[in-house]
C-alpha positions in Angstrom: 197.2 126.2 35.4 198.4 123.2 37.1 201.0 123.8 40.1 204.5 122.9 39.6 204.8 121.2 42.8 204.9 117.4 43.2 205.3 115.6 46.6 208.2 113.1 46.7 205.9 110.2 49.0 205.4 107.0 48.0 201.4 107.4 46.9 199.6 104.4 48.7 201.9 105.8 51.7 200.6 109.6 51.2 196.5 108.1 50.3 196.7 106.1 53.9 197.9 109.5 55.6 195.7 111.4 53.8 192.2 109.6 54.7 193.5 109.3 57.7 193.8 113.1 58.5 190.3 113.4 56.4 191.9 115.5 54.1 190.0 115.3 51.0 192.2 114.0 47.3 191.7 112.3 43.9 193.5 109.5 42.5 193.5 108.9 38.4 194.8 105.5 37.2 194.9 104.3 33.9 193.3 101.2 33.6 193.4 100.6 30.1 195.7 101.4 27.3 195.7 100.3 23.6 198.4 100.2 21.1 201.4 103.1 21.7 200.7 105.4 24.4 203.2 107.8 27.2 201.0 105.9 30.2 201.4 102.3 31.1 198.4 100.4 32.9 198.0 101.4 36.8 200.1 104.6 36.6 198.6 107.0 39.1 198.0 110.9 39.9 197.2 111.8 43.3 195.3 115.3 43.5 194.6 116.8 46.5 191.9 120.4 47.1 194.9 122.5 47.7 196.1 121.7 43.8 199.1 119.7 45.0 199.9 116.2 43.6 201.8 113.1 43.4 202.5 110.8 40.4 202.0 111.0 36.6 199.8 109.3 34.1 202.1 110.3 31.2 202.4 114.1 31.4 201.7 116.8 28.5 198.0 117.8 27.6 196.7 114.8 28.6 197.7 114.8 32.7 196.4 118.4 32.4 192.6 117.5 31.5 193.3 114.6 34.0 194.1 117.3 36.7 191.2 119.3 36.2 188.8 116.7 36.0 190.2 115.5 39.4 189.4 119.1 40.6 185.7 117.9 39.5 185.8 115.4 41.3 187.1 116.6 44.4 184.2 118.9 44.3 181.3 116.7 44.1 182.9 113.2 44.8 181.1 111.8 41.7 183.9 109.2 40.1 184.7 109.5 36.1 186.2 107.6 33.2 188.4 109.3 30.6 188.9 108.1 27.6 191.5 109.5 24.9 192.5 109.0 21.5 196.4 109.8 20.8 196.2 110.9 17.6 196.6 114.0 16.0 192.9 114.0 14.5 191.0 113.4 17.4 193.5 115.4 19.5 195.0 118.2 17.5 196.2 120.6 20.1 197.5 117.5 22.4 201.3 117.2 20.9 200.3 113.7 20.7 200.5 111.1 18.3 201.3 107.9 19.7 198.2 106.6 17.8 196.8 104.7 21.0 194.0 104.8 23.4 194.1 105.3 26.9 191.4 105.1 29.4 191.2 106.7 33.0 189.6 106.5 36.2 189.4 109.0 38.1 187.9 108.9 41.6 187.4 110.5 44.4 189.4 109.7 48.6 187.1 111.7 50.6 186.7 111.0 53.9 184.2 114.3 55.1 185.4 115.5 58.5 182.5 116.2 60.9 183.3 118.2 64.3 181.1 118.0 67.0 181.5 120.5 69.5 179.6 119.5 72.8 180.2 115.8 74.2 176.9 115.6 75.9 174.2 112.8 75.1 172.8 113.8 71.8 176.6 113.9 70.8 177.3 110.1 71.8 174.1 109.2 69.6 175.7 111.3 66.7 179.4 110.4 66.8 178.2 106.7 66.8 175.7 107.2 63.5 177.6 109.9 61.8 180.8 107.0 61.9 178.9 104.4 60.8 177.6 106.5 57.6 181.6 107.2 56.9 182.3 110.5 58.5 185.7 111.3 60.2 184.6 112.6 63.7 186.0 114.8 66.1 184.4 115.5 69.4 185.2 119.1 70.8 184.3 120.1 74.5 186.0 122.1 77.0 185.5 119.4 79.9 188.2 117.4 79.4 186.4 114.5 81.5 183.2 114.9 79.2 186.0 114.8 75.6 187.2 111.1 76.1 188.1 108.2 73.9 186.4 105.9 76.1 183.2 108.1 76.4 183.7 108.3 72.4 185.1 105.1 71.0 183.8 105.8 67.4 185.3 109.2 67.3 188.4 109.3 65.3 189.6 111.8 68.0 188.5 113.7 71.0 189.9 117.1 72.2 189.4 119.4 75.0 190.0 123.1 75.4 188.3 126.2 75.8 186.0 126.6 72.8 187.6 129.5 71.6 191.0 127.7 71.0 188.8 124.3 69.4 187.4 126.5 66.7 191.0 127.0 66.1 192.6 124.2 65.9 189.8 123.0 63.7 190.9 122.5 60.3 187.8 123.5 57.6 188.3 122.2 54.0 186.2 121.5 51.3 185.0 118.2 52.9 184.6 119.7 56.6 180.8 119.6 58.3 180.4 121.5 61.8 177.8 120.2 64.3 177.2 122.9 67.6 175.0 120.7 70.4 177.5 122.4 73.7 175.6 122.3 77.1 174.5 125.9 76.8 173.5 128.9 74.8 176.7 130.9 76.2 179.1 127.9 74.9 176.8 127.7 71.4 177.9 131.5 71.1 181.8 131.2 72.0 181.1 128.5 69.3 179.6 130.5 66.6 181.1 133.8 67.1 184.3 132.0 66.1 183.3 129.8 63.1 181.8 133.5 62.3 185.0 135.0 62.0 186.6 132.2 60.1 183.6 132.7 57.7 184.4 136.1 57.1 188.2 135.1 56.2 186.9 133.1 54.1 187.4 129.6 55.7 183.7 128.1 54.7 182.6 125.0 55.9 179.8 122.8 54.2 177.5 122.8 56.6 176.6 124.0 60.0 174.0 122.7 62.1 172.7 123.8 65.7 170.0 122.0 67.9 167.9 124.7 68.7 164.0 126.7 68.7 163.3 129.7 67.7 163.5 132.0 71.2 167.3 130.4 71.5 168.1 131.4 68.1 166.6 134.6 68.2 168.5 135.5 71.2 172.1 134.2 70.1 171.8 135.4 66.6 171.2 138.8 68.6 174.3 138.7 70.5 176.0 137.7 67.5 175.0 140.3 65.5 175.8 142.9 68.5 180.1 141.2 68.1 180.1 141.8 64.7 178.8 138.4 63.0 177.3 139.2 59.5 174.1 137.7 58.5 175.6 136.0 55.6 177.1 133.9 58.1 174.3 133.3 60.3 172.1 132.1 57.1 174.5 129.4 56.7 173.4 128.2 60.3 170.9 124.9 59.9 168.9 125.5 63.1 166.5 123.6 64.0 168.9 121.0 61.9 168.3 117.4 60.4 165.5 116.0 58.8 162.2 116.8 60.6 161.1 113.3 61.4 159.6 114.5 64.4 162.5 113.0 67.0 162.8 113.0 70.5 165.1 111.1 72.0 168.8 111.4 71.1 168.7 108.8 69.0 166.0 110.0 67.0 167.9 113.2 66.8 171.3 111.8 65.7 169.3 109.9 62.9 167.7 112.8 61.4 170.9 114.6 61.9 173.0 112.8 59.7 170.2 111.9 57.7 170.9 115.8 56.4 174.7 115.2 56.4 174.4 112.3 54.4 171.8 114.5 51.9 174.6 117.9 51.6 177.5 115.2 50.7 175.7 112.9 48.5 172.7 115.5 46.8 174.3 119.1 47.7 171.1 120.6 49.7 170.3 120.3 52.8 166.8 118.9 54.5 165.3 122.5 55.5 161.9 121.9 53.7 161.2 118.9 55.4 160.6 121.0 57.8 157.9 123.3 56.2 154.0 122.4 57.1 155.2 120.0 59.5 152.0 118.2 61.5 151.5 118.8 65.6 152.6 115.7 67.3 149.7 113.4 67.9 148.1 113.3 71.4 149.2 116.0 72.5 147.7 118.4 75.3 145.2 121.1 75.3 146.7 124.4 74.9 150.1 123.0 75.6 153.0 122.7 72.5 154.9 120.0 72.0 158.7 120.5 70.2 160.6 117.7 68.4 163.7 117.6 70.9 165.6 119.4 68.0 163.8 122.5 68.5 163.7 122.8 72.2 
């Protein structure tokens, strides 16, 4: 059923606040009518995830199917085009009988929100990239000279607190990503241990990636487990995350990063296989193993 709640904004107003705050909406517009019909050209609905709207494209049966397809598209940001016939053949159940035709656009305002939490080096490489592919980010760290605009000018904001009050204040929607690179396994656990608990109240973000090998997961995943973090949260954890492109410097790193962002937005997995069968690193040593930067 559609909520009977409306927001009294002007809606280019309330679609500049919204992608500014990242939070995800839809906008339908009718961009073509045809003979007698309740809508007029450009008339707009504004949907946002939490089922709330603003504006009309002509009420009754119609603005309902409109409203549920902009659920659709919330959920996979894939744009569509409606098209109806008012008429009491080709809608029966609609009420309507204007005789017209009205077509509909309906597409999605998502900016995703992506919150680092570390602001070391790998994060400068991945707050710069992860902008650039269209990502709302938020550096977290609890060194307040480290979480800086001017160390971060592509963020769209930087905060600084201990990490048990960031995990807080972070808000997780449909559209947020979580990225854990801290300066330390004890930091990467504050970190978890919290996004666990959110997890298990049923705040789920859309992905979460930790740099990290084997050993160091092993080891946190055991502490986690001995607070009270459920596997099914844990198996949500990329780790080693990004594509495996074989990476070592931070740069390399960021790519394949959001590389894997860019792949759970646009094609709904993530990049693990990439990392099945992957080759040893040529040249390397006898007897000694050499680790994409991700995994060390």
């Amino acid at each position: 059923m559609r909520p009977n709640v409306s927001r009294p904004r002007d809606i280019f107003e309330e679609i500049v606040r919204l992608r500014q705050e990242g939070i995800p909406a839809a906008l339908a517009t009718i961009v073509g009518t045809r003979g007698s019909t309740p809508g007029r050209t450009s008339m707009r609905l504004l949907v946002l995830g939490d089922g709330t709207f603003l504006g009309t494209v002509g009420g009754g049966c119609l603005e309902a199917e409109v409203y549920d397809t902009a659920l659709q598209v919330l959920a996979d940001e894939q744009p569509r085009s409606l098209q109806f016939r008012l008429t009491e053949q080709d809608s029966p159940d609609s009420g309507l009988m204007c005789g017209g035709e009205v077509t509909i656009f309906v597409e999605p305002l998502t900016t995703p929100s992506l919150w680092i939490f570390g602001a070391g080096h790998v994060s400068k490489a991945l707050a710069q990239m992860a902008s650039l592919a269209g990502f709302r980010v938020t550096v977290a760290d609890d060194r307040a000279s480290y979480a800086t605009a001017e160390r971060f000018p592509e963020a769209a904001a930087t905060v600084a607190a201990p990490y048990e009050e960031l995990v807080a204040q972070m808000p997780i929607r449909q559209n947020s990503y979580g990225i854990v690179v801290t300066r330390g396994h004890k930091e990467d656990g504050h970190v978890l241990e919290r996004l666990g608990r959110r997890f298990a109240a049923g705040e789920r973000l859309r992905f979460l990636g930790m740099i990290g090998s084997k050993t160091k997961q092993a080891l946190l995943w055991k502490h986690l487990r001995e607070a009270g973090i459920g596997d099914d949260f844990l198996a949500t954890v990329r780790t080693p995350m990004g594509a495996y492109l074989g990476g070592k410097t931070h740069e390399e790193i960021a790519v394949s990063v959001v590389a894997e962002l860019i792949a759970v937005r646009r094609l709904g997995h993530d990049l693990a296989k990439t990392w099945e069968g992957r080759q040893k690193p040529k040249g390397r040593t006898e007897g000694v193993r050499e680790l994409p930067a991700n995994e060390a």
